[in-house]
Structures are given as C-alpha cells and as structure tokens.
The first five atom37 places (N, CA, C, CB, O) and aatype in JSON, in Angstrom:
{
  "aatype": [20, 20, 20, 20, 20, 20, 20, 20, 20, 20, 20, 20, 20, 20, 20, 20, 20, 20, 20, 20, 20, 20, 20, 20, 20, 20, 20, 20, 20, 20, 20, 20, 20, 20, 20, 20, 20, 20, 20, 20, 20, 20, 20, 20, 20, 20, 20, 20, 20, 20, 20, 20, 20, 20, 20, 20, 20, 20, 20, 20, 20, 20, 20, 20, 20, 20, 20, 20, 20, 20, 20, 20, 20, 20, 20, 20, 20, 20, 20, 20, 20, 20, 20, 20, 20, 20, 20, 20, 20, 20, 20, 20, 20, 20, 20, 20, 20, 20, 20, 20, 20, 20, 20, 20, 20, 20, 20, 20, 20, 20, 20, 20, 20, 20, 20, 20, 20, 20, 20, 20, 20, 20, 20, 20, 20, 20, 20, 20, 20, 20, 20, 20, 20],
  "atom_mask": [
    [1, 1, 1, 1, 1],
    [1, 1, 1, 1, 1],
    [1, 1, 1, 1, 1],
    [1, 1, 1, 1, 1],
    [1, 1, 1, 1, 1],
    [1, 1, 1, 1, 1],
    [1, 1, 1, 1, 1],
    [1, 1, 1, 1, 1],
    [1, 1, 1, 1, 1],
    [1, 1, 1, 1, 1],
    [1, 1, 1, 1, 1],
    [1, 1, 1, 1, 1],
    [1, 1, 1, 1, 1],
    [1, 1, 1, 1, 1],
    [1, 1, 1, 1, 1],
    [1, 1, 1, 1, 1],
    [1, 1, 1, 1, 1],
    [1, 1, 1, 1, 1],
    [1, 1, 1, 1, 1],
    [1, 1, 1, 1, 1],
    [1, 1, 1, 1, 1],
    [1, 1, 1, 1, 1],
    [1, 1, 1, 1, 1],
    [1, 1, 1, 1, 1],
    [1, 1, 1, 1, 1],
    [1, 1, 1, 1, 1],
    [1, 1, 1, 1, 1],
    [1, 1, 1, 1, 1],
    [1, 1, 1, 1, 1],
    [1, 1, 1, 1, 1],
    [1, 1, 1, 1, 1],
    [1, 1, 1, 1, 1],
    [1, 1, 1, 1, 1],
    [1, 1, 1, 1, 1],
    [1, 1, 1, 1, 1],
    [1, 1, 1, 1, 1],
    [1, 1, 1, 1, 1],
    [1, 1, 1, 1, 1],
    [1, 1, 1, 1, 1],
    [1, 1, 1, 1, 1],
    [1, 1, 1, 1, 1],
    [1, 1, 1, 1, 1],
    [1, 1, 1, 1, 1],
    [1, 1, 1, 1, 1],
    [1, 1, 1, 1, 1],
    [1, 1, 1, 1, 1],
    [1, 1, 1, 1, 1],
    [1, 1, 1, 1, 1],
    [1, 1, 1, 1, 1],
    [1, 1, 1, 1, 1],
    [1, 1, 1, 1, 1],
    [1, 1, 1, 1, 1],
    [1, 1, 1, 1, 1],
    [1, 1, 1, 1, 1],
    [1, 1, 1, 1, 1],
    [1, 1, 1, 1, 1],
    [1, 1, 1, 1, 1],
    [1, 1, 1, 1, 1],
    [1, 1, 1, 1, 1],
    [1, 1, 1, 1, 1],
    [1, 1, 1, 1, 1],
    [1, 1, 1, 1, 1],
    [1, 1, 1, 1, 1],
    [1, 1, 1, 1, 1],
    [1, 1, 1, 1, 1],
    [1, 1, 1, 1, 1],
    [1, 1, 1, 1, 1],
    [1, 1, 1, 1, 1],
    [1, 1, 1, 1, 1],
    [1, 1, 1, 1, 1],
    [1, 1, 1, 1, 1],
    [1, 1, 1, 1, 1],
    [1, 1, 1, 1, 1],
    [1, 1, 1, 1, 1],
    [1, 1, 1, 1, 1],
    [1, 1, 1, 1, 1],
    [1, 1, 1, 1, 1],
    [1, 1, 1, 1, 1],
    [1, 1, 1, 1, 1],
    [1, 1, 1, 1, 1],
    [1, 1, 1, 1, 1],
    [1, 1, 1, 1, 1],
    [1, 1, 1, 1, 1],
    [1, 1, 1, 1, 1],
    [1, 1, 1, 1, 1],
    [1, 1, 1, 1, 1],
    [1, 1, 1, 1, 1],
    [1, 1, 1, 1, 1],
    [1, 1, 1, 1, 1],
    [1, 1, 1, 1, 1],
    [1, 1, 1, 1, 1],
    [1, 1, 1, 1, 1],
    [1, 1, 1, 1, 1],
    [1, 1, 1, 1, 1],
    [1, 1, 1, 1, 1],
    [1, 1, 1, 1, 1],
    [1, 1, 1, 1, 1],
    [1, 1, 1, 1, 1],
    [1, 1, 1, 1, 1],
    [1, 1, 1, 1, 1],
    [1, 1, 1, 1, 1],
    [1, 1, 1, 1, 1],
    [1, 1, 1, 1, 1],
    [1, 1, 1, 1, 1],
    [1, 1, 1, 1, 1],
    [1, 1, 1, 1, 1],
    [1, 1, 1, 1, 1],
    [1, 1, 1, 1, 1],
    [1, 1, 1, 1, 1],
    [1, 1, 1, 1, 1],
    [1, 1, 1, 1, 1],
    [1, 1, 1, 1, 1],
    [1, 1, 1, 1, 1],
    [1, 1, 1, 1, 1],
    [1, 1, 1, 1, 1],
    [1, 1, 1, 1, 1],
    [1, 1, 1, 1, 1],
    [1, 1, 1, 1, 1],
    [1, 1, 1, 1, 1],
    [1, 1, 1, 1, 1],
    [1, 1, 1, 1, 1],
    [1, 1, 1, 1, 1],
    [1, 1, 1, 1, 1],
    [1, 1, 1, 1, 1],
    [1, 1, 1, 1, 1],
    [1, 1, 1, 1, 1],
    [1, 1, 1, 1, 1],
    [1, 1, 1, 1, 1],
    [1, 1, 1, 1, 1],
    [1, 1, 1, 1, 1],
    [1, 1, 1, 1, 1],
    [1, 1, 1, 1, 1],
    [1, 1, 1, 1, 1]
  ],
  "atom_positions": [
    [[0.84, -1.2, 0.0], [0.0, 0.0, 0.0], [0.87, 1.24, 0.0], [-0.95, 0.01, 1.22], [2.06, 1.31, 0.31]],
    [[0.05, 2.23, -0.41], [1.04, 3.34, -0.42], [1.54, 3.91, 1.04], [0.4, 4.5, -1.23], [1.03, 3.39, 2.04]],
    [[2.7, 5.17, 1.23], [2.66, 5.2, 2.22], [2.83, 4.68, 3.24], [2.23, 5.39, 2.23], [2.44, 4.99, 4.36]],
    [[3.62, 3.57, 2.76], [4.33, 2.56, 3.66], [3.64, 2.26, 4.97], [5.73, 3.05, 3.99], [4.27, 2.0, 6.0]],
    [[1.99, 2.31, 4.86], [1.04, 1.64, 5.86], [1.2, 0.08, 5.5], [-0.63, 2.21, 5.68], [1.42, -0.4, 4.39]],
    [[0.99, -0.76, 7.02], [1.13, -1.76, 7.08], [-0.16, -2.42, 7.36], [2.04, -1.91, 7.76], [-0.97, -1.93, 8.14]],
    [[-0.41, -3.81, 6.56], [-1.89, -4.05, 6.89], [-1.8, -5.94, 7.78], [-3.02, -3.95, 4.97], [-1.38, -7.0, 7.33]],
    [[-2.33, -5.65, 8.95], [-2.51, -6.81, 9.66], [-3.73, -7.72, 9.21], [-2.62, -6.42, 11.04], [-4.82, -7.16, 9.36]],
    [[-3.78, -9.1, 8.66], [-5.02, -9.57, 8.19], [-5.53, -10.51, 9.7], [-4.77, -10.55, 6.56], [-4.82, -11.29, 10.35]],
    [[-6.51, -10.26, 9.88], [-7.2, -11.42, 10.89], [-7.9, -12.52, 9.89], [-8.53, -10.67, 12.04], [-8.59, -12.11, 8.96]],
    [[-7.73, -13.75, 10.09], [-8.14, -14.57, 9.49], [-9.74, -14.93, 9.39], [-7.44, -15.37, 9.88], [-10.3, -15.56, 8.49]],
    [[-10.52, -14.14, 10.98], [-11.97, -14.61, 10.74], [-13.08, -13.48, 10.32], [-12.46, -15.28, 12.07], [-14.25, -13.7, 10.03]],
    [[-12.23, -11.87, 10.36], [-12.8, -11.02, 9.62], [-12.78, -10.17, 8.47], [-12.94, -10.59, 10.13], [-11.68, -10.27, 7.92]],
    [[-13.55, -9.34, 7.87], [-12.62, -8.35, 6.34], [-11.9, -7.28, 7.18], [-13.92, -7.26, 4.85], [-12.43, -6.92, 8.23]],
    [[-10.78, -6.78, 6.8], [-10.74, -5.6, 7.37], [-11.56, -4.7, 6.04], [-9.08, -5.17, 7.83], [-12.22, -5.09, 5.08]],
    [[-11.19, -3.49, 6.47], [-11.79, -2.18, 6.16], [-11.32, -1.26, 5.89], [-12.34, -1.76, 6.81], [-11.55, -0.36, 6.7]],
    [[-10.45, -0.88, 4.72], [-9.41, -0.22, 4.07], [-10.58, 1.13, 3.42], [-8.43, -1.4, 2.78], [-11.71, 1.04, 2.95]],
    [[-9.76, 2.19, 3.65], [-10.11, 3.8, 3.46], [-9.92, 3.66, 1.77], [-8.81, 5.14, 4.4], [-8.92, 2.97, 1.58]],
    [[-10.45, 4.02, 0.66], [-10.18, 4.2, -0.13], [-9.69, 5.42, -0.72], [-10.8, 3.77, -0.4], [-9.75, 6.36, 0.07]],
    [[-9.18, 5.74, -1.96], [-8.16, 6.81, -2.68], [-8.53, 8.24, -1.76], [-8.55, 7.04, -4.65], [-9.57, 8.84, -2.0]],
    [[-7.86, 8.58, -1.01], [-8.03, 10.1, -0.19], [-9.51, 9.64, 1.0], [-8.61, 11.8, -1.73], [-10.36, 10.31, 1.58]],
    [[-9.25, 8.42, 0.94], [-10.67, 8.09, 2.38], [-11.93, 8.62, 2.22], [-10.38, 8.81, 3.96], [-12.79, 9.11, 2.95]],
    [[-11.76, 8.31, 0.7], [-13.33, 8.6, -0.33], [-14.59, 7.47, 0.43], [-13.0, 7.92, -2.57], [-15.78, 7.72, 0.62]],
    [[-13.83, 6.2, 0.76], [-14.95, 5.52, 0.45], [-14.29, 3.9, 0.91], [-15.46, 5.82, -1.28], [-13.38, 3.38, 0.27]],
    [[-15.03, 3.14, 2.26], [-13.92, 1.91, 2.26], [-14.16, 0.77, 1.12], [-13.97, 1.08, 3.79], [-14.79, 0.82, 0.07]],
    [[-13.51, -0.18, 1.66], [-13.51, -1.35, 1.0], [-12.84, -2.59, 1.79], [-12.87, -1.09, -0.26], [-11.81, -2.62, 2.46]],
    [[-13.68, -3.5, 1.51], [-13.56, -4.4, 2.61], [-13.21, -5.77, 2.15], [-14.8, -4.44, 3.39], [-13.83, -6.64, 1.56]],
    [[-11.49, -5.62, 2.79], [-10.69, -7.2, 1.92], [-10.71, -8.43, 2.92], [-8.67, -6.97, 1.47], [-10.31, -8.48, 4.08]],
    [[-11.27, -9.38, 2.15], [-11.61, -10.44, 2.4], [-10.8, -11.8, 2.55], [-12.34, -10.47, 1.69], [-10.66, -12.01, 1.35]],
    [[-10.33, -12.57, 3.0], [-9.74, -13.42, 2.97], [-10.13, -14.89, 3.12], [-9.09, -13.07, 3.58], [-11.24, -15.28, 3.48]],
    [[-8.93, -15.75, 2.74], [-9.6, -17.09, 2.79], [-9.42, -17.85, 3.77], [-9.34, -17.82, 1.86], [-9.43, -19.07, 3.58]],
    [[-9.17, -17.2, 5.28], [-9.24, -17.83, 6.17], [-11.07, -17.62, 6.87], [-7.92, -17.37, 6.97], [-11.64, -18.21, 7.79]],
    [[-11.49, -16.61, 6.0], [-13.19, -16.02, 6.58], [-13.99, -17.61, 6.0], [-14.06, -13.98, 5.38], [-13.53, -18.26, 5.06]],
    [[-15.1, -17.95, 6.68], [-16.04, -19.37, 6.45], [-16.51, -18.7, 5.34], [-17.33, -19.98, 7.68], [-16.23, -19.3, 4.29]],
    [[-17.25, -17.45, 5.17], [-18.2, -17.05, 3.92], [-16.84, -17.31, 2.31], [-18.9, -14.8, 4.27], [-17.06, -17.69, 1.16]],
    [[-16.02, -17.04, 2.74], [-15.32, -17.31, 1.17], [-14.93, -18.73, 0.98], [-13.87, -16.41, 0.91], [-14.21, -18.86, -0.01]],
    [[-15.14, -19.67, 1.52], [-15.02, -20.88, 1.2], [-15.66, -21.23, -0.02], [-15.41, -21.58, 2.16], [-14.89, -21.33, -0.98]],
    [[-16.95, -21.45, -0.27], [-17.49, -21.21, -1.23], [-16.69, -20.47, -2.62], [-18.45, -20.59, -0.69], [-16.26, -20.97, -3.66]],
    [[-16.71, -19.17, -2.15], [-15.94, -18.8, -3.81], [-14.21, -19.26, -4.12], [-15.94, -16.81, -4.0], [-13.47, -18.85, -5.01]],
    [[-14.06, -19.81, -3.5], [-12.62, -20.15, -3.82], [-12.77, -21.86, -4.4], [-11.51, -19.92, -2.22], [-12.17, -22.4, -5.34]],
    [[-13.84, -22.47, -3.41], [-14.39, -23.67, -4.18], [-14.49, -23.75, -5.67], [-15.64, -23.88, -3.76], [-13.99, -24.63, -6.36]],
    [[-15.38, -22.47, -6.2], [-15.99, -22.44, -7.45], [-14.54, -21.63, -8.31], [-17.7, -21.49, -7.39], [-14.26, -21.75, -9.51]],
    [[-13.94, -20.98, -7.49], [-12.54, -20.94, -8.54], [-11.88, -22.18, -8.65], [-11.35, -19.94, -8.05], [-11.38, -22.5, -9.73]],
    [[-11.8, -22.93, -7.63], [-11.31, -24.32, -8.02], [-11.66, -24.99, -8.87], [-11.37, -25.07, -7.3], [-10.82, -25.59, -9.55]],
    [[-12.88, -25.09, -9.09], [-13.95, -25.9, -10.44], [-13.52, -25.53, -11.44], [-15.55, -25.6, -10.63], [-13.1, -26.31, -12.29]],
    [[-13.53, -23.65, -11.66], [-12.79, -22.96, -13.12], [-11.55, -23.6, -13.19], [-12.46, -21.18, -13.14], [-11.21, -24.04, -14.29]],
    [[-10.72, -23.76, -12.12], [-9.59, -23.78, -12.7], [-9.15, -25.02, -13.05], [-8.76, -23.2, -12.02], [-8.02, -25.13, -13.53]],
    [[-10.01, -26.22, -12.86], [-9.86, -27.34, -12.57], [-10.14, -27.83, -14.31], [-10.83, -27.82, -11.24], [-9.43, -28.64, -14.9]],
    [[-11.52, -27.0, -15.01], [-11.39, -27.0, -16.07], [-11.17, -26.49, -17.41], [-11.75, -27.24, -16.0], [-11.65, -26.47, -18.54]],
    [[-10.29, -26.11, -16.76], [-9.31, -24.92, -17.51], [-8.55, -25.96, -18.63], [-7.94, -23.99, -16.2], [-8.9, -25.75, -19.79]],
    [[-7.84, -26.73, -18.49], [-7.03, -27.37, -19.43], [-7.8, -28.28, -20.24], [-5.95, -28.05, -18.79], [-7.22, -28.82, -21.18]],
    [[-8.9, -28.52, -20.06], [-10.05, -29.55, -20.79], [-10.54, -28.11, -22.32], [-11.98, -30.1, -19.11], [-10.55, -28.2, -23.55]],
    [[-10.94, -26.67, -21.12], [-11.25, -25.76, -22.17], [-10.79, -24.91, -22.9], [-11.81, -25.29, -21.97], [-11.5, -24.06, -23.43]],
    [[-9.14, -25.0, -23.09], [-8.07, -24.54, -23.18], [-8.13, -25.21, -25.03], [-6.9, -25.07, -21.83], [-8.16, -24.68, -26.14]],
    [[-8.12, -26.42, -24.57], [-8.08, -27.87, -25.37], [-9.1, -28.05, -26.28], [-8.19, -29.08, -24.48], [-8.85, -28.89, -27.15]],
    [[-10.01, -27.6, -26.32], [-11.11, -27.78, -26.55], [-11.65, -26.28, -27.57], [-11.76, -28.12, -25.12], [-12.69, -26.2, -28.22]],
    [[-10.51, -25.18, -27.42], [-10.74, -23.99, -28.01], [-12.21, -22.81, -27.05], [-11.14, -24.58, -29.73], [-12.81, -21.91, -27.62]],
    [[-12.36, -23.12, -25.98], [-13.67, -22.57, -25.03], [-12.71, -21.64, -24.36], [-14.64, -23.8, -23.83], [-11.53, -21.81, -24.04]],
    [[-13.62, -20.48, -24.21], [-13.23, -19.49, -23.35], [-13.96, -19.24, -22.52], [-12.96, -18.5, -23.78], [-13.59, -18.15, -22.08]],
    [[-14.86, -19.59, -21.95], [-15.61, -19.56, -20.93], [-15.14, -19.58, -19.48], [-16.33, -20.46, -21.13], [-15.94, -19.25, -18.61]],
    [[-13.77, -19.99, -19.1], [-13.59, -19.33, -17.97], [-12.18, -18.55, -18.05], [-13.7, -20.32, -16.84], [-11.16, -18.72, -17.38]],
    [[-12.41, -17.81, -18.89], [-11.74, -16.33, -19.17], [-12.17, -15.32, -19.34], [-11.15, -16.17, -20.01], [-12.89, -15.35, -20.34]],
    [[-12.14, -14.03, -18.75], [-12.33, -13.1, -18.71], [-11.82, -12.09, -19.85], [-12.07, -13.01, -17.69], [-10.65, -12.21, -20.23]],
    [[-12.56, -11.2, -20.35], [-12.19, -10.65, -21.5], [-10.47, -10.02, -21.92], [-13.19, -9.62, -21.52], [-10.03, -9.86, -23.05]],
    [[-10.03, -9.84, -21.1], [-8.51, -9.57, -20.98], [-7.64, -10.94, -21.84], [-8.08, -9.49, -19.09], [-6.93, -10.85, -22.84]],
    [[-7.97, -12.09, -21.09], [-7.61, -13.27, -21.49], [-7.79, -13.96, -22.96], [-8.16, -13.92, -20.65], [-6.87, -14.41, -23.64]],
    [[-9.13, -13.93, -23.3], [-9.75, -14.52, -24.27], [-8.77, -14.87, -25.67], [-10.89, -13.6, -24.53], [-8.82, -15.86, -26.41]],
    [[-8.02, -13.85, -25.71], [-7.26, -13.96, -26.81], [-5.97, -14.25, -26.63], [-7.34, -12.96, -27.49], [-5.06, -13.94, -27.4]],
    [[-5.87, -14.99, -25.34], [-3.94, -15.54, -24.9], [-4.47, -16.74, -24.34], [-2.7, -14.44, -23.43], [-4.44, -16.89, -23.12]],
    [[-5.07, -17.82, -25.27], [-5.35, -18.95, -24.9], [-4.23, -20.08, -25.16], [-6.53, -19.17, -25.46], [-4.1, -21.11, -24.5]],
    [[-3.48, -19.71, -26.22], [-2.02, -20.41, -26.34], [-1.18, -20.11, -25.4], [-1.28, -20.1, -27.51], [-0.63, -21.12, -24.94]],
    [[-0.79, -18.91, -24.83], [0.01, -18.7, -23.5], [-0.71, -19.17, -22.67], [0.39, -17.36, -23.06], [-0.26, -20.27, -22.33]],
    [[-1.87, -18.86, -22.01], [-3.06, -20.18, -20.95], [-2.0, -21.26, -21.67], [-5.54, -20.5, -21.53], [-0.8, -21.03, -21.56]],
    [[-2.47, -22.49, -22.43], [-2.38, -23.64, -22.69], [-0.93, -24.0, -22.72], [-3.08, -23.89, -23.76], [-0.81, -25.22, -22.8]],
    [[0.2, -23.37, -22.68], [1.44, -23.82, -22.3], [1.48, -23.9, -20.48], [2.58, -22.72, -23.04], [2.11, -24.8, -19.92]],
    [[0.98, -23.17, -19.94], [0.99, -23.84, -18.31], [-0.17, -24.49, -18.01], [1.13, -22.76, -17.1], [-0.05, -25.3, -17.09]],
    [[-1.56, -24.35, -18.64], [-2.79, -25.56, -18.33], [-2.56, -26.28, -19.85], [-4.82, -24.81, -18.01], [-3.09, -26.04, -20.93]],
    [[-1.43, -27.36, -19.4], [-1.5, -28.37, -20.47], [-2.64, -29.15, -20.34], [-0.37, -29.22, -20.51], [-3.32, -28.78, -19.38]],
    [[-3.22, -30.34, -21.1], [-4.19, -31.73, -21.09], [-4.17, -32.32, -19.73], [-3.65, -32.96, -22.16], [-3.57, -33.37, -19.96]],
    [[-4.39, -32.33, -18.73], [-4.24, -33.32, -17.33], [-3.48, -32.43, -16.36], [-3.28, -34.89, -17.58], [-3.21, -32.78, -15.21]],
    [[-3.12, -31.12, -16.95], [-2.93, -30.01, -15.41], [-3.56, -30.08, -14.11], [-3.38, -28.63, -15.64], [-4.74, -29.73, -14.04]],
    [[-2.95, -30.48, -13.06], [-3.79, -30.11, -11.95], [-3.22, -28.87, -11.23], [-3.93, -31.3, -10.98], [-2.03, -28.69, -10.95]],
    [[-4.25, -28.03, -10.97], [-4.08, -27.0, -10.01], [-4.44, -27.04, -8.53], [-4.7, -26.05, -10.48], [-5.58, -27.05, -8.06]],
    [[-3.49, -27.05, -7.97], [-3.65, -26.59, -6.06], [-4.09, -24.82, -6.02], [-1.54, -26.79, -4.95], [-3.66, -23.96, -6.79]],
    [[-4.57, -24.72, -5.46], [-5.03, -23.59, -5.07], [-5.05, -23.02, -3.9], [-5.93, -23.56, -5.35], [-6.1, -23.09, -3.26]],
    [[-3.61, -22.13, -3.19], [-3.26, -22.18, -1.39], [-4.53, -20.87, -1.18], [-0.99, -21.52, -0.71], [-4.56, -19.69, -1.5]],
    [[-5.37, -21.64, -0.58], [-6.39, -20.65, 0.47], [-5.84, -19.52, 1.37], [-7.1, -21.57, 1.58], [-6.2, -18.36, 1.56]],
    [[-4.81, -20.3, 1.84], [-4.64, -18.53, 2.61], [-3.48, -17.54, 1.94], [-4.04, -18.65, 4.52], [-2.61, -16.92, 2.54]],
    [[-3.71, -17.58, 0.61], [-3.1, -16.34, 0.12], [-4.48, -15.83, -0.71], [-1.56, -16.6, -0.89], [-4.32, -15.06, -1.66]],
    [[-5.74, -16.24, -0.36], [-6.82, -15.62, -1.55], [-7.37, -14.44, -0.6], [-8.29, -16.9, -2.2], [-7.67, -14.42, 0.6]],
    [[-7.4, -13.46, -1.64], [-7.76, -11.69, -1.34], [-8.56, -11.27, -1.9], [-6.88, -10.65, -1.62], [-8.33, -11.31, -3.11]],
    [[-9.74, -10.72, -1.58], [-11.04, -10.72, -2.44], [-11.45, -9.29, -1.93], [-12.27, -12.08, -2.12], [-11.48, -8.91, -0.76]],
    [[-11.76, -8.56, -3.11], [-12.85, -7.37, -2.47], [-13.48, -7.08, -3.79], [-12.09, -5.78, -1.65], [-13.01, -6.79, -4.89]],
    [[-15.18, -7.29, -3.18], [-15.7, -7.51, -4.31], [-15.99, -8.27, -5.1], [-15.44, -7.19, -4.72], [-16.31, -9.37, -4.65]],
    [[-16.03, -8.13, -6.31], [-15.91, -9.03, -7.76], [-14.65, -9.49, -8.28], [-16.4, -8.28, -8.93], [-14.64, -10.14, -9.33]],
    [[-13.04, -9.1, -7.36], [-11.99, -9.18, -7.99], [-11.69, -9.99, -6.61], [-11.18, -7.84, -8.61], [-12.09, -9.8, -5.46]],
    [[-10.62, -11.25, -7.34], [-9.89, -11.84, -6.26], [-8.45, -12.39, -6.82], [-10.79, -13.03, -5.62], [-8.27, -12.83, -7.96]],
    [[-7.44, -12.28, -5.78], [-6.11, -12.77, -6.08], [-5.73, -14.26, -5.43], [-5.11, -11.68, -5.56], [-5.92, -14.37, -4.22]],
    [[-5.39, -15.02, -5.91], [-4.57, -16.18, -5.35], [-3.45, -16.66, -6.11], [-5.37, -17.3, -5.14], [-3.15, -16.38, -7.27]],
    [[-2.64, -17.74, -4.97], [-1.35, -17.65, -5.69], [-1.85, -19.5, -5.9], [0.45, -16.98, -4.63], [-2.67, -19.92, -5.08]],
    [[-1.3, -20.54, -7.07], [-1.74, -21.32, -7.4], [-0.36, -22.41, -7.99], [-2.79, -20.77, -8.17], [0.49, -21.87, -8.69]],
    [[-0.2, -23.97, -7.65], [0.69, -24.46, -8.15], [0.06, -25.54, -9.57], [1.44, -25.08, -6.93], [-0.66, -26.53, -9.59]],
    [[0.72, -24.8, -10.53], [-0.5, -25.54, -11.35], [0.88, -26.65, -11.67], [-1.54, -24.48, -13.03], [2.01, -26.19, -11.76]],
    [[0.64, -27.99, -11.8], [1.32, -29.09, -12.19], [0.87, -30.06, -13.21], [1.52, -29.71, -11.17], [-0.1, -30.8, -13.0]],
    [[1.85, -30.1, -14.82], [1.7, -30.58, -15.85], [3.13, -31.09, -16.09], [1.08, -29.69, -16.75], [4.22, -30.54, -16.29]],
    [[2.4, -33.19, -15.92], [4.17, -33.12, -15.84], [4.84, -33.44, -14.92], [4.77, -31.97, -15.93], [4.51, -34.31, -14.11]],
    [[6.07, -32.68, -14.91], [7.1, -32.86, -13.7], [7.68, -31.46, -13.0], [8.43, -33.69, -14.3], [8.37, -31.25, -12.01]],
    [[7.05, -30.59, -14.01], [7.75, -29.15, -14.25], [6.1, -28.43, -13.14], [8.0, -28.52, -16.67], [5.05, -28.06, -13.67]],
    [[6.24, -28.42, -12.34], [5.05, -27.27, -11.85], [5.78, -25.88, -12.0], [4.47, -27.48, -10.04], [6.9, -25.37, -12.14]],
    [[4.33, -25.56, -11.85], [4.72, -23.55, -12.02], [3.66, -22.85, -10.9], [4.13, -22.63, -14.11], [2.46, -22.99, -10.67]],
    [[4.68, -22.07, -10.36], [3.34, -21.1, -9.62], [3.49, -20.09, -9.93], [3.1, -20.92, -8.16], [4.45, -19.4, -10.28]],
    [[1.63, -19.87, -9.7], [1.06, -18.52, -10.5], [0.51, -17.4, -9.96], [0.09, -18.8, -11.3], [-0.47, -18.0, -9.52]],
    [[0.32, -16.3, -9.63], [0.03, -15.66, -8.98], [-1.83, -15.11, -9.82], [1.39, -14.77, -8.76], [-1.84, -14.51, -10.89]],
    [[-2.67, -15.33, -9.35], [-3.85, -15.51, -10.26], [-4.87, -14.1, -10.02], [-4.69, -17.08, -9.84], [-5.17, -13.82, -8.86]],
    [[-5.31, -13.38, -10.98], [-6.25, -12.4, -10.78], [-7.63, -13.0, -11.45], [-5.73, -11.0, -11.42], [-7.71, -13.43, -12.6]],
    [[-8.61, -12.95, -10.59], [-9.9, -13.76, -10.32], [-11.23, -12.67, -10.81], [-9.98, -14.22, -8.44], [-11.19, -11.9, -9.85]],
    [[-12.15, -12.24, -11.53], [-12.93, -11.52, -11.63], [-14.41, -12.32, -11.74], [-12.49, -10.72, -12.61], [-14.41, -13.23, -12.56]],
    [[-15.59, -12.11, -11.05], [-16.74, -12.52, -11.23], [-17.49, -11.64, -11.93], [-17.25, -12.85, -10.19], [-17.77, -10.49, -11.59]],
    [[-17.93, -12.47, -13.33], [-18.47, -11.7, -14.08], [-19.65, -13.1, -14.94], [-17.14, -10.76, -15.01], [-19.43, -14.26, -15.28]],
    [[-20.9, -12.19, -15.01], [-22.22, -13.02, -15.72], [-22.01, -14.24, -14.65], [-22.06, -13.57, -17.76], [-21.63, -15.23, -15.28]],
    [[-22.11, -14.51, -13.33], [-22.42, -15.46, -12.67], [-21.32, -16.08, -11.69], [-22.89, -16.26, -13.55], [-21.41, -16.41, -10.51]],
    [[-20.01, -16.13, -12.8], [-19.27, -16.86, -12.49], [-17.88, -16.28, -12.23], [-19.39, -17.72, -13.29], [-17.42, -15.15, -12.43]],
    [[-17.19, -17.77, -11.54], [-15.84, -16.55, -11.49], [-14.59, -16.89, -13.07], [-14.63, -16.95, -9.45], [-14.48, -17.97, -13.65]],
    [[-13.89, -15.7, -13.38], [-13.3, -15.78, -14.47], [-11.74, -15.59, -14.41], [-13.93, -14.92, -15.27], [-11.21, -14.85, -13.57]],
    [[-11.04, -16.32, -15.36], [-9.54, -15.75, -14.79], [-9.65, -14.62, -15.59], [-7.99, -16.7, -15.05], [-10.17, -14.37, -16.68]],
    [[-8.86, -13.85, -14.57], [-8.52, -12.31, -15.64], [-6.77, -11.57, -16.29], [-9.15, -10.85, -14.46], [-6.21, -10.83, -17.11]],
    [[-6.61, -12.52, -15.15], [-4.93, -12.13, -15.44], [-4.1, -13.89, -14.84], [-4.25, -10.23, -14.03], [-4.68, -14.84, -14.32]],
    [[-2.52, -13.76, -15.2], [-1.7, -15.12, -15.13], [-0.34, -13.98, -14.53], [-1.44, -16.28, -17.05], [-0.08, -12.92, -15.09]],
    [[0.39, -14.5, -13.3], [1.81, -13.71, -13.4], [2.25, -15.07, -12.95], [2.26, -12.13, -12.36], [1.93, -15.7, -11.94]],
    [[3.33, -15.5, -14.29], [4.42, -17.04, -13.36], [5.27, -16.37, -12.18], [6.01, -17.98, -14.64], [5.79, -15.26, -12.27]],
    [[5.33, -17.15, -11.12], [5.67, -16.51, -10.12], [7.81, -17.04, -10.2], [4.43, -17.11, -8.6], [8.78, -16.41, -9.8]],
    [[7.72, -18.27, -10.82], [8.51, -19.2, -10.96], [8.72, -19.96, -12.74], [7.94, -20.12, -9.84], [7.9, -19.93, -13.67]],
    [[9.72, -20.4, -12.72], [9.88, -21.25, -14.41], [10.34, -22.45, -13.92], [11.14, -20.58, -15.76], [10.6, -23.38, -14.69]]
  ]
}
C-alpha cells in the first residue's frame, strides 16, 4: 500500500481499508473467513477446467482480458494439469480476487500468482503472473 502503511489480516474477519483520499472503504476479504469458502471452491472448479477448455478452443472461464492468450493459458494448463489452489493467500474485495496457485503438468510445476474476476455469474480468470519457471 502506499505510504508505507502496514496491513494486519485477521483470518476470521474483512478488514476495512479507506479508499483513494478516504473517499470511500472497502472491505478485503480473505480465505481464512467461512463465507469465502465457497468462492474459492468455485474458482477451483474454473480452474480445474481450464485445461479440458483450453483444449477444446472454449473461453468460458476467461475473462475478456484473457480470451485472446489462450495459447500462453495452454502452455501452463496443459491436457491433465492439476491445479492446487493455497487458500490462505486468496484476497477478495468484491468481484476481484487474487490467489497464488501451483499448477502441475508433468514434472515441471509452475506457480502462479492468479487475478480472479466474477463476471455473468461466475468466477473468471482475468490475469496469469508465473511466479517461478
């Protein structure tokens, strides 16, 4: 954060962050809270069939950013990718969520640092950063 403020997360509540000039808060969520269990579940499902729809030419769990880097997708969600997904790095406020993810194809895993957007129902990837090669 800017301003070299430091932010303490409690695992069973959101905190409550001031927004741009303490316009307006916003309240970050984590995946140690019971209510986000659920959406990190249903990112698991996306991401789970991610390499089936990768494969398959479907963009359906991509977010419009993505849609058109389905060959970069499909070099780390190869055919039979499995993704772990560590819960307590997922950060949610809102419709946008971050987690960091070991996706494994292979022998070679990669972790990813993942930007999450819920959009028309569901949740969508929106962004990929390899954290690792």
């Amino acid at each position: 954060m800017a301003g070299g403020a430091v932010l303490a997360l409690r695992p069973s509540a959101p905190e409550r962050l001031a927004g741009p000039g303490g316009s307006r808060q916003v309240e970050l969520h984590t995946g140690g809270e019971p209510g986000e269990q659920p959406r990190i579940g249903a990112v698991r499902d996306v991401l789970g069939r991610l390499p089936d729809d990768l494969a398959t030419g479907r963009s359906d769990s991509l977010a419009a950013p993505l849609t058109g880097k389905a060959t970069e997708l499909a070099a780390v969600w190869r055919p039979a990718a499995k993704t772990d997904v560590d819960p307590a790095t997922w950060r949610r406020t809102g419709d946008v969520a971050t987690v960091v993810a070991t996706v494994t194809a292979s022998t070679h895993p990669a972790k990813v640092w993942l930007t999450l957007s819920f959009e028309s129902g569901g949740w969508r990837l929106a962004d990929v950063e390899r954290m690792n090669s």
